[in-house]
N, C-alpha and C positions, 0 to 999 in steps of 0.2 A: 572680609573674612574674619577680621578682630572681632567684630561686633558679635559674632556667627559663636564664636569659640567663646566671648564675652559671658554668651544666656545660653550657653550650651546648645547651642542649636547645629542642624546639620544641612549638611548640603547637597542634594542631588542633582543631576542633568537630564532632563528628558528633550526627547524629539517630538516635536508637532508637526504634522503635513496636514498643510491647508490645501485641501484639491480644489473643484471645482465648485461643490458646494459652496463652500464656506465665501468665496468671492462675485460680489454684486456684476450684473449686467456692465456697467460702467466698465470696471476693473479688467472683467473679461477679455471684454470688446479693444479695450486699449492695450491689449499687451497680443492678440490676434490681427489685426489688423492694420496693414500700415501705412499710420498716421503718420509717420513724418513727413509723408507725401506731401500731406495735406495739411492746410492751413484752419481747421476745425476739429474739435471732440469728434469722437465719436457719436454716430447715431441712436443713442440710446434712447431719447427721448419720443414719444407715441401718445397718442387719444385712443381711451378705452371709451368704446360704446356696448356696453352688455360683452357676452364673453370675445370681442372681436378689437383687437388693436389694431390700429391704424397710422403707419409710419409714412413719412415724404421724403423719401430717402435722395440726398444730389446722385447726381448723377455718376460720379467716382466715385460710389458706395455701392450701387445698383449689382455692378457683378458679384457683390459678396449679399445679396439682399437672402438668401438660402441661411445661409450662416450666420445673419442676424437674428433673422426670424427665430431660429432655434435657441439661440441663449436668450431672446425674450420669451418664448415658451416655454424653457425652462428654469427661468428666475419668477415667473408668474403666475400661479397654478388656477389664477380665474382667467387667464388669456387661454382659448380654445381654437384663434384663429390667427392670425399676421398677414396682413394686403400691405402691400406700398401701391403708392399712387402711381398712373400712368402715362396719368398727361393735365392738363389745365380743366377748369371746371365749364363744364358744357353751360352757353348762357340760357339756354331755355329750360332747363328744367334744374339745372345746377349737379349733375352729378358727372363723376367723371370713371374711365375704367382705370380698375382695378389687379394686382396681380397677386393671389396667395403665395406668400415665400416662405409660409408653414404652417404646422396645424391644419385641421380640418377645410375643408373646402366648402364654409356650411357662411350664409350671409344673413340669413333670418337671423336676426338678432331682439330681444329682450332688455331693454333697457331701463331703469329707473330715475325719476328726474321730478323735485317738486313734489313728492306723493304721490307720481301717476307711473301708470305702467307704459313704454310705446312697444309695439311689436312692430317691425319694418323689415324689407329685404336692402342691408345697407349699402347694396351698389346700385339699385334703384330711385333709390329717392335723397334730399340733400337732409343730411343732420351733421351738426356739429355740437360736441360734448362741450366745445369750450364757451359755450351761447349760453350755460344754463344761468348764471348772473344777473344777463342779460335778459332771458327771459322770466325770472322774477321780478328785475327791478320794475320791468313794465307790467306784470301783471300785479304788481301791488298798487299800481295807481288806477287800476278798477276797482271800482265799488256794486256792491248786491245789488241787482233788480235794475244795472245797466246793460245796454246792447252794444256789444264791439263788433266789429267788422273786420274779420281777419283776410285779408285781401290775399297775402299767398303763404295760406298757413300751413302747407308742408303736411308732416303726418298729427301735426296737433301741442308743438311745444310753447305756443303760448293761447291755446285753444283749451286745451284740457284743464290746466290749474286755472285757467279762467274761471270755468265752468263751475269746478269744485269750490266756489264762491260764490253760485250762485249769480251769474252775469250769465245773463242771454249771451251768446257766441254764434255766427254767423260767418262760418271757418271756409275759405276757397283753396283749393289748388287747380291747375291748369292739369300736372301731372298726373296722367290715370294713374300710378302706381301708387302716389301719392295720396289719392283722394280714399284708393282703396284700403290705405292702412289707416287713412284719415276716421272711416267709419267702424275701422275692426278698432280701434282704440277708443274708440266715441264710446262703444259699446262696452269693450275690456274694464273700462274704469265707471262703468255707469252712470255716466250724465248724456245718454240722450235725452233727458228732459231739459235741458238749456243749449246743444248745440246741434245746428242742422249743418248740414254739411254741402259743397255746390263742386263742381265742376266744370268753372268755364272761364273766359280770360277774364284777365282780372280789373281789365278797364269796362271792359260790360257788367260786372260785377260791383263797380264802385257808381257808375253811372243810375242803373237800376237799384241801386242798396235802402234808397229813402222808403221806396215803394214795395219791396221785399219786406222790407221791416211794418209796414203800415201793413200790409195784406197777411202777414201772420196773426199782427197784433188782434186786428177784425177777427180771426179766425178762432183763435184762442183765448183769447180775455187775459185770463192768468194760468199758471202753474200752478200743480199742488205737487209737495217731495212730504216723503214721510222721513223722519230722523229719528235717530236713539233718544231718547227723553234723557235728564243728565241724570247721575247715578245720584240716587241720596249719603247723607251722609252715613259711613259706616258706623261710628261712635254711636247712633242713634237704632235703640232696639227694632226693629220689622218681625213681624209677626207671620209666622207662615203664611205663605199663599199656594192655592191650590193650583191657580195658572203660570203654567212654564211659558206665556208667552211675552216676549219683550216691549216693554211701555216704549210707546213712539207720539212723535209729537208732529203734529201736520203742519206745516207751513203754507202760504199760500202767496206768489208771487206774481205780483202786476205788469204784464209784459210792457215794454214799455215803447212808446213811438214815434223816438227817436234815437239817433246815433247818437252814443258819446266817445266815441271812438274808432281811428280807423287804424289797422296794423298791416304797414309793408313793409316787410322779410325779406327784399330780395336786393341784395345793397350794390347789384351790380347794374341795375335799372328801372330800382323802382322808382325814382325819384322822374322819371322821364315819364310813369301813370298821373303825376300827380295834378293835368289837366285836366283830366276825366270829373275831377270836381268842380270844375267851371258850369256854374248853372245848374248845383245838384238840388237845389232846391225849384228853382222855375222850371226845369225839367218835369221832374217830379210831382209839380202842382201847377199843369201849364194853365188852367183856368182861375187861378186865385192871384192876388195883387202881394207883392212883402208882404202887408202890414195884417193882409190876413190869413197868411201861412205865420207868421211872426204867433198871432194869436189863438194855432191851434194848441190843444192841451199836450203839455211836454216839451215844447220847441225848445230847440236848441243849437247852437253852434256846435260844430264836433271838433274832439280834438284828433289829429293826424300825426302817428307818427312813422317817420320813414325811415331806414336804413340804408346805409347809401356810403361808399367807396370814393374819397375825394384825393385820388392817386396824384403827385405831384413828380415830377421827372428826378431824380437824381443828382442831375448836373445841375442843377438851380443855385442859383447863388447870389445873396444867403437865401438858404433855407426859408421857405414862409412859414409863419408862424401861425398860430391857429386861430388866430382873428383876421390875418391874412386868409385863411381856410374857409372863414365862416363867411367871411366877403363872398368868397366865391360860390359857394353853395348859393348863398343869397339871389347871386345875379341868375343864376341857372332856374332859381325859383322864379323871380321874376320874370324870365322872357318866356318860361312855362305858363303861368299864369295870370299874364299882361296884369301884373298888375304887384307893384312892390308891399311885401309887409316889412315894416322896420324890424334892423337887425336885431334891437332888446327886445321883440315879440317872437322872436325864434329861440327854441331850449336847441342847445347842443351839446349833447352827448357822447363821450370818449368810449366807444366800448371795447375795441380793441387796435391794438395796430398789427395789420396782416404780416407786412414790412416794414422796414423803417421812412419807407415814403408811398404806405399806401395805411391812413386810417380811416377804420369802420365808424362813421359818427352813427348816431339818431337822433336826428332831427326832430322836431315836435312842435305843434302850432297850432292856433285855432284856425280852424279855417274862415275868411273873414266874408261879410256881409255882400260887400264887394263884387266877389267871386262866387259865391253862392246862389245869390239872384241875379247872376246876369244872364240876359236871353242871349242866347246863339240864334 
């Protein structure tokens, strides 16, 4: 007050009432619901997939899942929907049901990811917003005017920015719902000229993949995409033109006839397809010797990568460690496809941990010589 009276200054009191606005979801939630019960925060945290959040609420949260819903509705003016999950993830198609506990009752969702659009009905088919990382780190290791093999590509999350590269893409899902948003997004985003779309399991699909890829190649030769020509420099005068139409520049691209890549999505069994490349080559060319499938034009090893759940018990003790982890994937590879590749010829990849004793790896490999021509 000295200081106040000091510079002549004065002193007033006002009231502030902080309602509901003014305090976050977090803040809400914990002064509403009771935590002390409980040994955790509260639920505030969710996956937004286009206007639809998506929470996994415990089980002592579930009765208040109404009352969640609603302060994340209205702390978030792009959420339009709130599902909590209902039960574990179905293995064959990966999706599980769902309950609205507010907002609209609407599942077709809109989503943006990579530069692509997906439109999907999100209790239909599997997507996860926390994948998207994931699916660029591995679509940057494709390069232009290759062919990947997307063994269970869902509605297209590492299909579509493939494409948008210019890599041939050769995209499966088993799920019809899936295959059917697979081709409304092929189209949304405009590269049906690099990716076809299939519908069938995904071991018939990797086993027939050599000869897919050869019998397109036959059929098309190349690709032509027109593109925006790049702009000139503006510093530099241009002279009227009388045509308003856009300079474009033709590319033309050489399909190519063979695999440099395979992609399995599905980490709760894909690793258990990964026989189905036993003999993809003498399959494939059952009247020709190695040495002269070796010498057709383009031949190649491919690279395979798989995603795969390497869940460890709890009670373990100690803990294994993730060269303990990688042992193990190893042996499971091995008695899949009688036949060992050494551990420093396998990439292993952290991409997430689901729980604290279940990580998502992605595995990555050539597939070896070995295993590719041997007859069955």
């Amino acid at each position: 007050m000295g200081q106040i009276k000091q510079y002549e200054g004065t002193f007033h009191e006002y009231e502030i009432t902080l309602d509901y606005d003014f305090w976050k979801a977090d803040d809400i939630l914990r002064s509403i619901l009771p935590t002390s019960q409980f040994d955790h925060d509260p639920p505030s945290a969710y996956t937004m997939t286009g206007h639809l959040a998506h929470l996994n609420l415990r089980d002592e949260y579930k009765p208040y899942g109404t009352l969640i819903g609603q302060v994340l509705l209205d702390k978030n003016t792009s959420i339009k929907t709130v599902v909590d999950k209902m039960e574990t993830i179905d293995t064959k198609f990966r999706t599980f049901k769902m309950k609205v506990i507010a907002g609209e009752d609407n599942f077709i969702v809109t989503h943006k990811e990579s530069d692509c659009l997906f439109e999907f009905d999100f209790s239909k088919v599997y997507w996860n917003s926390r994948l998207s990382t994931e699916h660029q780190r591995l679509v940057s290791q494709f390069k232009e005017g290759e062919a990947v093999f997307d063994v269970m590509a869902g509605v297209g999350p590492f299909a579509l920015p493939a494409a948008k590269k210019s890599v041939f893409v050769f995209a499966n899902d088993l799920n019809p719902e899936s295959y059917k948003y697979l081709n409304i997004n092929v189209k949304k985003n405009k590269v049906d000229k690099f990716v076809t779309c299939f519908n069938v399991d995904g071991r018939q699909f990797i086993k027939h993949s050599v000869t897919l890829l050869q019998d397109y190649a036959a059929k098309n030769t190349n690709i032509k995409v027109a593109i925006p020509a790049p702009k000139k420099n503006k510093d530099k005068q241009e002279k009227p033109h009388r045509s308003h139409k856009k300079h474009v520049i033709t590319l033309t691209h050489q399909i190519p006839t063979f695999v440099s890549h395979y992609v399995m999505n599905l980490p709760q069994s894909a690793i258990t397809f990964i026989d189905a490349y036993i003999g993809l080559f003498s399959n494939a060319f059952p009247d020709l010797t190695p040495e002269q499938i070796k010498a057709k034009p383009g031949f190649k090893l491919p690279t395979i990568h798989v995603h795969h759940f390497e869940k460890f018990s709890h009670l373990e003790s100690p803990e294994p460690t993730e060269e303990e982890l990688h042992k193990r994937i190893q042996k499971q590879m091995t008695e899949l496809l009688k036949f060992e590749i050494p551990l420093e010829k396998i990439g292993f990849h952290v991409v997430r941990y689901v729980s604290p004793n279940k990580p998502m790896f992605c595995i990555s490999f050539q597939l070896p010589e070995e295993v590719a021509f041997r007859k069955l």
